[in-house]
N, C-alpha and C positions, 0 to 999 in steps of 0.2 A: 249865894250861900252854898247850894251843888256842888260850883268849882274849887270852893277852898274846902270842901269835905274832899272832894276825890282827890287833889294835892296832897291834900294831912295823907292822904290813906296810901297815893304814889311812895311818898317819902318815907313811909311808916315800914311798907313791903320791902323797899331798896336797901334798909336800914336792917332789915329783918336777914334779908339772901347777901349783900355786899355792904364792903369797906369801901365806903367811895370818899376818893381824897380829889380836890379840886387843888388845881394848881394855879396861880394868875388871874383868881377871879375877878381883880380890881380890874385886870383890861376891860372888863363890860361894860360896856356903858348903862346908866340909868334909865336916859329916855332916847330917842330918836332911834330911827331905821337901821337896820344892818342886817346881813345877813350871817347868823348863826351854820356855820357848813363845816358838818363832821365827816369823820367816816364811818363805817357801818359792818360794824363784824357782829352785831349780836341780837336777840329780841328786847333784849332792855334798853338800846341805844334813847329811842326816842324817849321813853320815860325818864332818861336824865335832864333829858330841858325842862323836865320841872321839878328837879333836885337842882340846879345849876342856877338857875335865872329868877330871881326872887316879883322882877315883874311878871304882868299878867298879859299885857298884850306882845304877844307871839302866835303865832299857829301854825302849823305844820302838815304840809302837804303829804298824805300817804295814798297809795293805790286803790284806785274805784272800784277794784274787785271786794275792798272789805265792805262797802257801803251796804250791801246788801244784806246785812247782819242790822236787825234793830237795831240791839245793845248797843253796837260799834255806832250807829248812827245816835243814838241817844249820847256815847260817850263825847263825841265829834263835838257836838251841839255846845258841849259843854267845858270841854279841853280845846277851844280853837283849834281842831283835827281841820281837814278841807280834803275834800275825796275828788285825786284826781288823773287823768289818765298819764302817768308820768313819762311813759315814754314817746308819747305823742300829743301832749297838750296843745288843745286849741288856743287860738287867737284869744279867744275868750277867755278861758283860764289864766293865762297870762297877765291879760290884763286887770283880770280880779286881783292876783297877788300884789300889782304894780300899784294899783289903787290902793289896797292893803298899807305898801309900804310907802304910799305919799303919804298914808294919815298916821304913821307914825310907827307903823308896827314891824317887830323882827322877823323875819323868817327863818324860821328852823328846817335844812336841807340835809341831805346826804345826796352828796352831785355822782355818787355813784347807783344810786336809783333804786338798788334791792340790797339785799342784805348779803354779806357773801359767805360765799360755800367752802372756802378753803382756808379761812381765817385769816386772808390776806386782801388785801387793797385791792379792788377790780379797778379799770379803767372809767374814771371821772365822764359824767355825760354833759354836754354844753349850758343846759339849761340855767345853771346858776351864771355862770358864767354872762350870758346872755341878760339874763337878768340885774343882775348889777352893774355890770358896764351900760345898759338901757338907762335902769335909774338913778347911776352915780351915788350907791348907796353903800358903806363900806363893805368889806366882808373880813370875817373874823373864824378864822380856820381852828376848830377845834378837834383835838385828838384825844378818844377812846382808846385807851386801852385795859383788855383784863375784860372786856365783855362777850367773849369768844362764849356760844350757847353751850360747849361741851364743856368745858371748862366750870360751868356755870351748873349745869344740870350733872356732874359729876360731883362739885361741891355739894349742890344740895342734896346727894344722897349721901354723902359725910355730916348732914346736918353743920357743914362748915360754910362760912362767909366768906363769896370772894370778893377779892380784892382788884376794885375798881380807880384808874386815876383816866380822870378827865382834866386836858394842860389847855389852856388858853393862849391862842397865839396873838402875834398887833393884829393887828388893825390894818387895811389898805383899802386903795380907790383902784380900778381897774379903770382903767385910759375909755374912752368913749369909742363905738365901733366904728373902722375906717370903711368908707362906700366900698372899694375893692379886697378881694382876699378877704371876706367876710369868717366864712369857714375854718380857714386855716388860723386868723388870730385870736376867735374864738375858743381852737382847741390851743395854742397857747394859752389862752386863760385860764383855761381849766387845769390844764397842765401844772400853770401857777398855785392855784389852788391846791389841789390833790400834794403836790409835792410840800407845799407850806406845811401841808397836813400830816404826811410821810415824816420830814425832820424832826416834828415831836412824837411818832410813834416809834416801840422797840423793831429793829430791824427783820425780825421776824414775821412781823405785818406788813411791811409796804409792799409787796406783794409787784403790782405791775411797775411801781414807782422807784423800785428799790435800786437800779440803775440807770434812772435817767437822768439827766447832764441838768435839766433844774435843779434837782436834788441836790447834786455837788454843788454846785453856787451856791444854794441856798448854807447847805452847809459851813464850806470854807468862809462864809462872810461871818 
């Protein structure tokens, strides 16, 4: 009962500060595993995974420093949050999420790890990457845009609503890791990723991604 009050009350807020238009939501799937992997330009990113995804099992890994906050850990409990060291997750954590998503659940990522400071695309970090070519589980590249904090905290002192679009992209499986050049095909992964994610944002976000030779591909196809 907790989780579908604080949902009503997520959606109620979002509804309250922003216009959020979903594009393609029919790509989601209903049930099984995937990974949800956005970008991350503002404080409301995570709070659209539950304006977006009408299921309930997902959860989403944010940084161990908030853990230390009851509330946050009471929220956690209750929003499938997972408090975890992101730029250096153990073995361990790792394998918590993998088990996660054998039993059926989404992960909700941002593979660039913080939120950025210039309203543009930082460089993608391996770990989704990693993770989905591990568990052969798809990934589904989703783009924020219009959730830039200034943008947002300038609106709401106009007592005006902005204007959010969240676009859904396909679907893919990322190839299984090869024993050699582990590293380097990795950061093609992500590369893959992060750029998926660039083509559906305006060009004034992609930030690191805005001239790389994935991008063009992905484009001209």
């Amino acid at each position: 009962m907790t989780r579908h009050i604080l949902r009503a009350i997520i959606r109620l807020l979002l509804r309250l500060v922003a216009k959020v238009e979903v594009i393609d939501r029919e790509k989601l799937p209903e049930t099984g595993s995937y990974a949800f992997a956005t970008n991350h330009l503002g404080i409301l990113d995570a709070t659209l995974a539950y304006y977006v995804l009408e299921r309930w099992d997902f959860f989403i890994p944010v940084a161990e420093k908030w853990e230390e906050y009851s509330f946050l850990r009471w929220l956690g409990k209750h929003l499938n949050i997972i408090f975890i060291d992101r730029f250096n997750p153990d073995i361990r954590a790792l394998r918590g999420i993998l088990r996660r998503m054998d039993n059926g659940e989404v992960l909700v990522i941002a593979p660039e790890g913080t939120r950025s400071r210039n309203e543009k695309m930082a460089e993608g970090k391996p770990g989704v990457s990693y993770l989905a070519s591990k568990s052969q589980f798809p990934v589904i590249p989703i783009a924020l845009a219009g959730t830039e904090d200034r943008i947002l905290l300038s609106n709401l002192k106009k007592f005006k609503r902005t204007k959010i679009t969240v676009t859904i992209g396909d679907a893919f499986v990322l190839p299984p890791l090869p024993r050699k050049d582990k590293d380097a095909v990795l950061k093609e992964y992500t590369d893959e990723i992060m750029c998926k994610i660039a083509a559906m944002l305006p060009e004034k976000n992609r930030g690191f991604y805005a001239e790389h030779q994935k991008l063009k591909e992905i484009q001209a196809n």
